[in-house]
SESETOR-506596 format. One record per residue: residue in one letter; z, y, x negated of N, C-alpha, C in turn. Coordinates in steps of 0.1 Angstrom, whole numbers, plus 5000, padded with zeros to 4 digits. Atoms other than C-alpha are relative to their C-alpha. Example, Ala and Ser with C-alpha at 12.3 -4.5 7.8 and 13.67 -1.06 7.14 Angstrom:
! residues 2
ATOM residuo  nzz  nyy  nxx cazz cayy caxx  czz  cyy  cxx
ATOM       A 5000 4988 4991 5078 4955 4877 5000 5012 4991
ATOM       S 5000 4989 5009 5071 4989 4863 5008 5011 5008
END
This chain:
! residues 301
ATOM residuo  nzz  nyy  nxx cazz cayy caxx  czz  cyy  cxx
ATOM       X 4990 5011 4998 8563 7161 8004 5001 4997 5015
ATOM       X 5000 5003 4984 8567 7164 8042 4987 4995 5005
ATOM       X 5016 5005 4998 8529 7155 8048 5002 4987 4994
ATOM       X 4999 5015 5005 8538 7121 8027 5012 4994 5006
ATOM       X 4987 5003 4994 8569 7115 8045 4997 4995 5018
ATOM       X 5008 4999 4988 8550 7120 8080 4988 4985 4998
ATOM       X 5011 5009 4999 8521 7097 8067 5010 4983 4999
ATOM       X 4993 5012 5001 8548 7070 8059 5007 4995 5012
ATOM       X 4994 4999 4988 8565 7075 8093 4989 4992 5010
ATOM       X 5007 5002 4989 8533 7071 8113 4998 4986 4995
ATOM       X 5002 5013 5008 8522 7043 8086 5005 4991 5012
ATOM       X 4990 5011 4997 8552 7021 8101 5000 4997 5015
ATOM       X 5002 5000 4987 8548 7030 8135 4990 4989 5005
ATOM       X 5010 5001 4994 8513 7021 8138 5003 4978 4994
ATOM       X 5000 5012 5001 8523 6987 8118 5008 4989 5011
ATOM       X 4996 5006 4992 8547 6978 8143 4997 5002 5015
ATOM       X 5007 5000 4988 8528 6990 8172 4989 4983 4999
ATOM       X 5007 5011 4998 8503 6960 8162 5002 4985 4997
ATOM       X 4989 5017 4997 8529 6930 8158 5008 5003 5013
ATOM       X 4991 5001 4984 8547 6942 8192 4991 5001 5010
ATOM       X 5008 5003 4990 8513 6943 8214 5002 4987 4996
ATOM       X 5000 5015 5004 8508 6904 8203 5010 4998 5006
ATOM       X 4994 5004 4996 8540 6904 8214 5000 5000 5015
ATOM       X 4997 4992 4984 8540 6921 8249 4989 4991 5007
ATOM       X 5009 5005 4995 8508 6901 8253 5003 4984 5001
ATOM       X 4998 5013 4995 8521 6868 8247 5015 4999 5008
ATOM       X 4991 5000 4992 8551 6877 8272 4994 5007 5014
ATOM       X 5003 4998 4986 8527 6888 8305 5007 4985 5005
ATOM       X 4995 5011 4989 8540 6869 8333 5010 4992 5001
ATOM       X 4982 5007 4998 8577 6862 8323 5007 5010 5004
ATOM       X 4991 4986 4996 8605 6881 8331 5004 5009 4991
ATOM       X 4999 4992 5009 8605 6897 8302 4996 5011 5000
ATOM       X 5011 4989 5004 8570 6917 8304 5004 5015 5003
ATOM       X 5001 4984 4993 8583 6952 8324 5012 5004 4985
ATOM       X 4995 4993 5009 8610 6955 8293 4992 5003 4989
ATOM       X 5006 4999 5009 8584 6945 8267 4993 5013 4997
ATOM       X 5009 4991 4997 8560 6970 8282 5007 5011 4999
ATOM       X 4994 4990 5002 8585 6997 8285 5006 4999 4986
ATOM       X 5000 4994 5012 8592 6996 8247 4987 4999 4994
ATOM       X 5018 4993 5005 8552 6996 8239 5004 5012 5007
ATOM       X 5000 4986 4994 8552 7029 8257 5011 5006 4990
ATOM       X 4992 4992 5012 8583 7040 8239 4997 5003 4987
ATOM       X 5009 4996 5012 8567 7035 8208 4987 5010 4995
ATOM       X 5012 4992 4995 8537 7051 8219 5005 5016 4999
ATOM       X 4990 4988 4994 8553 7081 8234 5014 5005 4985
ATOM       X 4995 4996 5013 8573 7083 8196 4994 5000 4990
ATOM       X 5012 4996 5010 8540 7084 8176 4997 5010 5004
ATOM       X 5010 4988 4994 8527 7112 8200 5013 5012 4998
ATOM       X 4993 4994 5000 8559 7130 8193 5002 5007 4984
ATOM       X 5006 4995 5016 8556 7131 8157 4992 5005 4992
ATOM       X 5013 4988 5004 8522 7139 8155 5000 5016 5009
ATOM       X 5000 4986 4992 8529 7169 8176 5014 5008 4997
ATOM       X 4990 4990 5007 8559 7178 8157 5012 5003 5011
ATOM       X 4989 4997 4990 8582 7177 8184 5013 4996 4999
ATOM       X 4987 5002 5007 8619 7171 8183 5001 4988 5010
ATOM       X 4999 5014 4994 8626 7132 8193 5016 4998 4998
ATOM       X 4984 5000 4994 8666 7142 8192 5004 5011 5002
ATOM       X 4993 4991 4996 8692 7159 8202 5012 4999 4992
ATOM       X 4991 5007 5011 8727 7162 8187 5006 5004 5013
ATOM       X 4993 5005 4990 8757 7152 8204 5016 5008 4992
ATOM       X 4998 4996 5011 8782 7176 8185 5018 4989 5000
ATOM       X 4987 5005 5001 8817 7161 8170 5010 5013 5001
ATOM       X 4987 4987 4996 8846 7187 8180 5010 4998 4993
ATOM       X 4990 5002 5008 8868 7194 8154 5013 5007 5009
ATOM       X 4985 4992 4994 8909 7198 8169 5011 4997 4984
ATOM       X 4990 4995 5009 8924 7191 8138 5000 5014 4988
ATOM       X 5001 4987 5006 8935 7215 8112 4995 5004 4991
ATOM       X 5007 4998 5011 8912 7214 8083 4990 4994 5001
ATOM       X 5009 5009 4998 8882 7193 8096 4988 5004 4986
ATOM       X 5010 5003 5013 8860 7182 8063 4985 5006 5002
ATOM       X 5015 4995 4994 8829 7188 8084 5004 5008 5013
ATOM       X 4998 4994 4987 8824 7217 8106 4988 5001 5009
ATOM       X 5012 5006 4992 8786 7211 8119 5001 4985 5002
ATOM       X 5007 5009 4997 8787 7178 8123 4998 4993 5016
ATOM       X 5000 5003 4984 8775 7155 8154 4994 4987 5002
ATOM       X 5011 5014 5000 8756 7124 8163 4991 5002 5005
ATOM       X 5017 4998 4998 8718 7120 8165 4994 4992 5009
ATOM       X 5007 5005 4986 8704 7111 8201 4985 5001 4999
ATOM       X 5015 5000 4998 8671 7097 8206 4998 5003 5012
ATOM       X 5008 4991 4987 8654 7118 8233 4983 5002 5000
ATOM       X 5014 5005 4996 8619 7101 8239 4998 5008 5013
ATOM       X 5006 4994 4991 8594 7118 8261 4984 4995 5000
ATOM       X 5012 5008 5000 8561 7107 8275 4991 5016 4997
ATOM       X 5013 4989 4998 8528 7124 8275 5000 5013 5007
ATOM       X 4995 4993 4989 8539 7143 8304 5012 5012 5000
ATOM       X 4986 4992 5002 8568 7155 8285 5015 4998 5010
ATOM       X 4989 5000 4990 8588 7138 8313 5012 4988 4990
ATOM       X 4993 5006 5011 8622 7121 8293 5000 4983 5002
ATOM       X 5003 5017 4996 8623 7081 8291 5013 4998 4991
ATOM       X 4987 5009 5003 8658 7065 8289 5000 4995 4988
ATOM       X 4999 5006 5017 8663 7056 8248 5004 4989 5003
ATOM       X 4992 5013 5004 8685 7025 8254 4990 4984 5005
ATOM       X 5008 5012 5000 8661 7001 8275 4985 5001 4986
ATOM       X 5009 5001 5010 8638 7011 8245 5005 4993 4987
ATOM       X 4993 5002 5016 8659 7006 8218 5003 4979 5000
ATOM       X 4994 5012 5003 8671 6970 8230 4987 4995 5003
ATOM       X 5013 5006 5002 8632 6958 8238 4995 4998 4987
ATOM       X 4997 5000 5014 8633 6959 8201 5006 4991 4996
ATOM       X 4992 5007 5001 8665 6948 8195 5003 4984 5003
ATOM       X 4992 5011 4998 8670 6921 8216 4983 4991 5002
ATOM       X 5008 5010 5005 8635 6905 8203 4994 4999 4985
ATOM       X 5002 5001 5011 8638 6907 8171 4996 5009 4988
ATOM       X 5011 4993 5009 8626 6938 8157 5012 5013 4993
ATOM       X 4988 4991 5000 8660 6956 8146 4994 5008 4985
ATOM       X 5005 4989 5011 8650 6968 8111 4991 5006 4998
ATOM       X 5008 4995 4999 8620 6976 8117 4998 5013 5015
ATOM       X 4994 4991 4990 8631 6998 8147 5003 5013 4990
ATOM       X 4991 4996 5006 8660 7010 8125 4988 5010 4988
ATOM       X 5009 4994 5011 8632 7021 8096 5000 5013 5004
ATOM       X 5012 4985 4989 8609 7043 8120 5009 5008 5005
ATOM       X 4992 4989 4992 8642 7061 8138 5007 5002 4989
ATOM       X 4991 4989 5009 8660 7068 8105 4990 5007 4991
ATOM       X 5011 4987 5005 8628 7082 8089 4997 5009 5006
ATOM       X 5001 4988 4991 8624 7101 8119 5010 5010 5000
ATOM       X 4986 4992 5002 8656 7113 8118 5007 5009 4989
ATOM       X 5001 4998 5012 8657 7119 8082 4986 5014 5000
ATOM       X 5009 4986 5001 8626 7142 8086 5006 5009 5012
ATOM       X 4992 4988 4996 8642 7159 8117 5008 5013 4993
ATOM       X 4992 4994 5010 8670 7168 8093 4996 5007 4988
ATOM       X 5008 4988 5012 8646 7184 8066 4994 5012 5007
ATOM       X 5012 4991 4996 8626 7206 8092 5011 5006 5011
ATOM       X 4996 4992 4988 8656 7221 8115 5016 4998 4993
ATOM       X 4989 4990 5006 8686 7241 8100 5013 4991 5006
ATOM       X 4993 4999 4988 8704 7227 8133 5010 4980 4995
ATOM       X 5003 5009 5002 8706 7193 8118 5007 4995 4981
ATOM       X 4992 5001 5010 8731 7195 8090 5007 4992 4991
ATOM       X 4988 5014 4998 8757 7170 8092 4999 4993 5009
ATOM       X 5006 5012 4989 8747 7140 8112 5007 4985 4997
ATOM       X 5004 5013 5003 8754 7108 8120 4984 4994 5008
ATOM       X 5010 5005 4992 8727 7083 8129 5003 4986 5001
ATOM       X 4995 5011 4997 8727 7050 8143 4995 4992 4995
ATOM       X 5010 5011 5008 8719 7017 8128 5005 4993 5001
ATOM       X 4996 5013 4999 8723 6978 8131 5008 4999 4986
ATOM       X 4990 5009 5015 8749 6962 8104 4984 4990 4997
ATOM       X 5012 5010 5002 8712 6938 8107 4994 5006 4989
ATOM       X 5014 4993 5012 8692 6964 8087 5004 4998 4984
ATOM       X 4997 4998 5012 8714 6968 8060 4998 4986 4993
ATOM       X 5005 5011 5005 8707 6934 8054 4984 4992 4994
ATOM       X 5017 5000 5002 8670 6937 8052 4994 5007 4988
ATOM       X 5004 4989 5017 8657 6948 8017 4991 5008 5001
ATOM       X 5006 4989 4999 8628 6964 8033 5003 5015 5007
ATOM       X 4996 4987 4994 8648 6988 8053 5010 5007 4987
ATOM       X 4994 4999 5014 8670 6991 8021 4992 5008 4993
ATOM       X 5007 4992 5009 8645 6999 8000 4993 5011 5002
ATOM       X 5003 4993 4995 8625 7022 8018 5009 5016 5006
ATOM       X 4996 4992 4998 8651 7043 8032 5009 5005 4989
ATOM       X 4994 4994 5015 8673 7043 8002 4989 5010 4990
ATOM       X 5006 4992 5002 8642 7059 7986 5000 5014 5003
ATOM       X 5003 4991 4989 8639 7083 8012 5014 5009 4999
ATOM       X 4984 4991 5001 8677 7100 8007 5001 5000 4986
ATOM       X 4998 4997 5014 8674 7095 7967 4993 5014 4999
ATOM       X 5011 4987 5002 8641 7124 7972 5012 5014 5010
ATOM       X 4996 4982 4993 8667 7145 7997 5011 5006 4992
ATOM       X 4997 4998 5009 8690 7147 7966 5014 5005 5007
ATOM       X 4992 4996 4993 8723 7148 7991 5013 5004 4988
ATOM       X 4989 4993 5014 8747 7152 7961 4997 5009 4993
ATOM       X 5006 4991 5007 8731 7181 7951 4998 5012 5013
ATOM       X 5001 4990 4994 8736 7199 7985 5011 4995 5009
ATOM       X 4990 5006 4994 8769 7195 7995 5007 5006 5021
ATOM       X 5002 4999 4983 8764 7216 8032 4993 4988 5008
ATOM       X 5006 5006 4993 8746 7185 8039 5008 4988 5001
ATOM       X 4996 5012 4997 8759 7151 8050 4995 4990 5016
ATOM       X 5002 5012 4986 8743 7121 8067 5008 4986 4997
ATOM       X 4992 5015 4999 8763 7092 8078 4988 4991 5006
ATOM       X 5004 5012 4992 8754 7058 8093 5008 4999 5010
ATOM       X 4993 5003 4991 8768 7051 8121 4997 4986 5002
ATOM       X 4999 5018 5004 8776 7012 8122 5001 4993 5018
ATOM       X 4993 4997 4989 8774 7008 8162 4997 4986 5008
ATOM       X 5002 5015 4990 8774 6965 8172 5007 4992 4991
ATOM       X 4992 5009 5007 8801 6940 8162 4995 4989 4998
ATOM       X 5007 5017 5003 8791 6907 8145 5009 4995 4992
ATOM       X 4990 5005 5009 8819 6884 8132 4991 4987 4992
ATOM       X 5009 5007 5006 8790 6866 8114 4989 5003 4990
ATOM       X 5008 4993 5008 8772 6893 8101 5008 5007 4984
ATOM       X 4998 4993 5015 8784 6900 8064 4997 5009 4992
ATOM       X 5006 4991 5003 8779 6928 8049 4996 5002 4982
ATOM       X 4999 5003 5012 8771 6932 8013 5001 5012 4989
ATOM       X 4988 4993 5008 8794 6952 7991 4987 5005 4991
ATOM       X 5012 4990 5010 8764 6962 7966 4990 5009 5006
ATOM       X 5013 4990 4996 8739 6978 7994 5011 5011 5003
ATOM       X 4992 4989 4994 8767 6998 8007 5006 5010 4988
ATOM       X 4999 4990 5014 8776 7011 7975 4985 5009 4990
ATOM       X 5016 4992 5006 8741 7020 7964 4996 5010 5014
ATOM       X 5007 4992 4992 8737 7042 7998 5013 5011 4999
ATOM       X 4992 4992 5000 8772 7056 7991 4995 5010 4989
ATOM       X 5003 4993 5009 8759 7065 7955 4988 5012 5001
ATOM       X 5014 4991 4994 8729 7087 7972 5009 5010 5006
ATOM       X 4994 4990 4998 8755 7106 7989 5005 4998 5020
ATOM       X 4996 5003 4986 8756 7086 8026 5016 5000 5001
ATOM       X 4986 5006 4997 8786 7082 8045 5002 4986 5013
ATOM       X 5002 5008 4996 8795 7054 8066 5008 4998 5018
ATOM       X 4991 4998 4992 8809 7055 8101 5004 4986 5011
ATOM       X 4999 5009 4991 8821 7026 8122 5003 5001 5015
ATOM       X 5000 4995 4985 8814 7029 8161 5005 4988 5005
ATOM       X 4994 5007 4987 8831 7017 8191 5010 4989 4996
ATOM       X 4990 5009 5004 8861 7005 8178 5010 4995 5006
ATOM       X 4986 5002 4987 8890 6984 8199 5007 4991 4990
ATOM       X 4994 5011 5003 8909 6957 8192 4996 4987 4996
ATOM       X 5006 5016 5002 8887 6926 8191 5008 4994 4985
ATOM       X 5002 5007 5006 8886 6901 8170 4990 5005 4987
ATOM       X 5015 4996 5004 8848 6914 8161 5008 5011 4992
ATOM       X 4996 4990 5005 8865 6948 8154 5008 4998 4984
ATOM       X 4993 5011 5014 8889 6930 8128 4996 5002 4985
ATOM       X 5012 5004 5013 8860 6918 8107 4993 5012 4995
ATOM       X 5002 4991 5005 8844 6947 8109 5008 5009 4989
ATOM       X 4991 4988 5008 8871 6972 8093 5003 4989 4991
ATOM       X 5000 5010 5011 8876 6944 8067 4985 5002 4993
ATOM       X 5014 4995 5011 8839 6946 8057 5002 5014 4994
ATOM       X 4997 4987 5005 8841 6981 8054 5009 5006 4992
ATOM       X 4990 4997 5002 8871 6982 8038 4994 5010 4983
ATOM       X 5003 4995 5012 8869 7010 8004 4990 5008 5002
ATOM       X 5015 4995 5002 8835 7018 8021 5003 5009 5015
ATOM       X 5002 4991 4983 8840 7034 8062 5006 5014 4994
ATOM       X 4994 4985 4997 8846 7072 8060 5007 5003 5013
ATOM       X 5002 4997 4989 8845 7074 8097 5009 4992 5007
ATOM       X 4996 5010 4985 8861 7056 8129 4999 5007 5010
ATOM       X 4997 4998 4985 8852 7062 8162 5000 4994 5007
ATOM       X 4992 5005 4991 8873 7049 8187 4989 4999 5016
ATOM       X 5007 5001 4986 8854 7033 8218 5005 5008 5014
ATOM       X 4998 4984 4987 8852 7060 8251 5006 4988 5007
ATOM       X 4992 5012 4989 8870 7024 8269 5011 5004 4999
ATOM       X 4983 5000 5011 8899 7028 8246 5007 5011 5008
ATOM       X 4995 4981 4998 8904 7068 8251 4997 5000 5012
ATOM       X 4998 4992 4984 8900 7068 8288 5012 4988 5003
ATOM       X 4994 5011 4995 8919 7034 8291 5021 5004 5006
ATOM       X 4982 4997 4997 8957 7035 8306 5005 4990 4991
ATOM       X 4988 5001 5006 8988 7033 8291 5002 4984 4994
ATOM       X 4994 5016 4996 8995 6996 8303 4989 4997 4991
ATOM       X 5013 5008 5003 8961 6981 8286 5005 4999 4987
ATOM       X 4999 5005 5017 8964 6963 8254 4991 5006 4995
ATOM       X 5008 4994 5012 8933 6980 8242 5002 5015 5001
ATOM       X 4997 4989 4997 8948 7011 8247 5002 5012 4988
ATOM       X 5000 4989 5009 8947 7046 8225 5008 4997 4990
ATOM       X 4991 4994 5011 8977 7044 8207 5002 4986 4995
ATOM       X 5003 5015 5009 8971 7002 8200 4987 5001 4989
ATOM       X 5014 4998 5011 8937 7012 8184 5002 5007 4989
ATOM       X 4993 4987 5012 8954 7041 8165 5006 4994 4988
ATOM       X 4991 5009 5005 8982 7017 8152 4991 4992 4991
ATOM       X 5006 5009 5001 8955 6992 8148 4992 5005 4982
ATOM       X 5010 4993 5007 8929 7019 8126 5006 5005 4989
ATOM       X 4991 4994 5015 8957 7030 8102 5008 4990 4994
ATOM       X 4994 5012 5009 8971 6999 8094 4985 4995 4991
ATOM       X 5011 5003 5006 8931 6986 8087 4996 5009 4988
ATOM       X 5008 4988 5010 8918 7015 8070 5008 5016 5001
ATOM       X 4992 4987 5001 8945 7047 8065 4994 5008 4998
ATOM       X 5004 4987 5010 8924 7070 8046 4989 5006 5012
ATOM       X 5014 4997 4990 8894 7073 8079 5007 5010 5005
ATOM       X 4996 4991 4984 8890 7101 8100 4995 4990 5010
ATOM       X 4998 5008 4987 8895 7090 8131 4992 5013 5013
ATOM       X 5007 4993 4994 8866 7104 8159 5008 4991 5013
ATOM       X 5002 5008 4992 8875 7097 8194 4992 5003 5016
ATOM       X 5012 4998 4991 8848 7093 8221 5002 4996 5016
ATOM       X 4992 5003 4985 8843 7097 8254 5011 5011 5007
ATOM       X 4995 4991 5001 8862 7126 8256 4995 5009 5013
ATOM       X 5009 4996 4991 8862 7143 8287 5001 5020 5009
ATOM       X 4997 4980 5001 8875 7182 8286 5009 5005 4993
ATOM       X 4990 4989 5019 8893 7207 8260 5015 4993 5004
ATOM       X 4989 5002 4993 8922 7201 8284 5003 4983 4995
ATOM       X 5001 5007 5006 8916 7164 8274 5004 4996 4985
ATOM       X 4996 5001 5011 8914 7169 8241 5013 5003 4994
ATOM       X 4986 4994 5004 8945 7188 8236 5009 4993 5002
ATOM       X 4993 5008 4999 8962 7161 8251 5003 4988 4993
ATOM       X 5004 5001 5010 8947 7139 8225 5009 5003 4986
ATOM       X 4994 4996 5016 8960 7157 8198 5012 5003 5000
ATOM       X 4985 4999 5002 8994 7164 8211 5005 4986 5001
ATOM       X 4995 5014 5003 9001 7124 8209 4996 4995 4991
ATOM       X 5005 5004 5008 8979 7115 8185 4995 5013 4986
ATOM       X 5004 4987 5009 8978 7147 8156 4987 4994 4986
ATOM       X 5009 5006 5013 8958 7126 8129 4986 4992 5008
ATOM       X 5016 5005 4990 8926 7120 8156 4992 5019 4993
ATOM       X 5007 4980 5005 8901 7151 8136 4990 5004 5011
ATOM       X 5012 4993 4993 8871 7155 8163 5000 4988 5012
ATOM       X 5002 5004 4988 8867 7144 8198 4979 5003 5002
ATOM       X 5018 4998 4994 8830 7140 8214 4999 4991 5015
ATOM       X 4998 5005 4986 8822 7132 8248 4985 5009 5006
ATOM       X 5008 4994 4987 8792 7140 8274 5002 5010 5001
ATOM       X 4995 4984 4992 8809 7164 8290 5003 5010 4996
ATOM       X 4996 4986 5010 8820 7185 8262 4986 5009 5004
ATOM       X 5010 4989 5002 8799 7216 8255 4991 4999 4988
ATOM       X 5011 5003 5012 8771 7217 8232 5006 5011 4989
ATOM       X 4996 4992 5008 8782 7245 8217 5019 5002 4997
ATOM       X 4986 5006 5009 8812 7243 8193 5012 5014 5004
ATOM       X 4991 4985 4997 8825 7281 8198 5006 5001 5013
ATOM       X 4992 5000 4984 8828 7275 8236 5009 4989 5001
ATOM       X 4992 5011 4998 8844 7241 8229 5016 5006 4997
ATOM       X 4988 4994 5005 8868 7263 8207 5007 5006 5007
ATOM       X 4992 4991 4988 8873 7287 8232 5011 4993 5011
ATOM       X 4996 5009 4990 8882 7260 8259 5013 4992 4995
ATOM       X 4986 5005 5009 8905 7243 8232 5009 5006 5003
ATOM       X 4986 4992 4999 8925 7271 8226 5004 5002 5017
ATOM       X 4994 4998 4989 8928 7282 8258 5010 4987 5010
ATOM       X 4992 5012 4992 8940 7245 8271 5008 5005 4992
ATOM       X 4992 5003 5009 8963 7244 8241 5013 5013 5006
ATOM       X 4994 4999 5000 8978 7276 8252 5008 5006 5016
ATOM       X 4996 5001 4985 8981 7266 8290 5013 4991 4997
ATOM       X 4990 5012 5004 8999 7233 8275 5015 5006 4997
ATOM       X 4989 4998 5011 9027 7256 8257 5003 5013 5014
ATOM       X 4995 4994 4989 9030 7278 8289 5007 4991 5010
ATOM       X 4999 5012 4985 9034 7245 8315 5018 4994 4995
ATOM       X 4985 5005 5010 9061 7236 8285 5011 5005 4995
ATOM       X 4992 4989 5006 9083 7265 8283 5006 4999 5008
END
């Protein structure tokens, strides 16, 4: 099964390696070419990773501070491209050389089958989100294809496991359609909506979602933002429980235990913090928790 999972992986690669030269070739000598070029290489450099079995993420973990958190591994899934060299190459100018010419689902395919086989071949890789355009889901081939691909991992049938989506670019034009979302719920996905504030965009979003988001994570703008700012922590909060009550509420950007704790003594119904800076490891995040938590109850006595 993993040998046909691999062959379908590279399959897609290799098909969009040979519609995105054509492309890169009829963009020499604009200002385009040095981004084009650096996502050929990215691609490149994520075929040679595959075939060599190498790990093309990282996780980014979610830190549970509430008091019963649903999920205790989970985290979000970082692409961590590497060349030939094994030296690392910045994911995001890759991701939008893609993106911002057209190639979103077919991107989206190849990094959630990647992702999807990560998550079969490393223990480490549990409970995940992963990221993905609101575009894709609109695309029947990425639909069909990956919905296949999570009917064979039989996630309602192993309930230590759980992968989300992570929903992470606002479009107040982009519609979403209430029957795909429900046929990836019925496989056992979950759905999480990233970088959430106040917009307008935001709005729409948690309205699409509505019956369907599990998730909310609160944009790292929001949670570092002052007091004074209309898009501020406890406007988003207000905002995220009047839209959708029932979500856990993630918030990002987070930038020490000490942080956190602070977090959860104004905000108690926020389940897991994530941030850069945290610790990769969850036991020392704990440690660092408690111990702010019981600096906070000494400073307050």
């Amino acid at each position: 099964m993993a040998e046909k999972h691999d062959k379908e992986l590279l399959s897609r690669i290799e098909s969009l390696l040979v519609v995105y030269r054509r492309f890169v070739k009829d963009g020499e000598d604009t200002p385009q070419e040095e981004s084009l070029v650096y996502g050929l290489r990215g691609l490149v450099n994520l075929a040679n990773m595959v075939l060599r079995d190498k790990i093309a993420f990282t996780m980014e973990p979610w830190h549970a501070i509430g008091e019963k958190p649903k999920l205790t591994q989970a985290g979000e899934m970082l692409l961590r491209l590497k060349d030939y060299k094994d030296d690392p190459m910045p994911p995001y100018p890759f991701i939008m050389a893609f993106y911002g010419n057209g190639f979103v689902p077919q991107l989206d395919t190849i990094l959630v089958l990647a992702a999807l086989r990560r998550v079969e071949k490393d223990e480490r890789f549990r409970q995940v989100s992963i990221n993905i355009s609101a575009k894709s889901l609109r695309d029947a081939d990425f639909v069909k294809v990956v919905l296949e691909r999570l009917e064979e991992m039989e996630l309602l049938y192993h309930p230590e496991q759980k992968i989300i989506f992570e929903i992470h670019e606002s479009s107040v034009e982009l519609a979403m359609s209430r029957k795909v979302l429900e046929l990836f719920r019925s496989v056992g996905v979950g759905f999480a909506i990233d970088d959430v504030g106040m917009s307008m965009d935001d709005v729409m979003r948690l309205s699409e979602f509505e019956g369907i988001a599990d998730y909310i994570k609160i944009d790292r703008h929001c949670v570092l933002g002052k007091a004074e700012d209309p898009n501020n922590l406890a406007n988003v909060m207000s905002f995220i429980r009047t839209m959708l009550p029932g979500t856990v509420v993630i918030a990002e950007g987070v930038q020490s235990a000490d942080h956190a704790q602070a977090i959860l003594r104004e905000y108690p119904d926020i389940d897991y913090v994530q941030g850069l800076y945290l610790p990769e490891s969850r036991r020392s995040f704990q440690t660092d928790f408690y111990n702010a938590g019981i600096g906070l109850k000494q400073n307050n006595a």
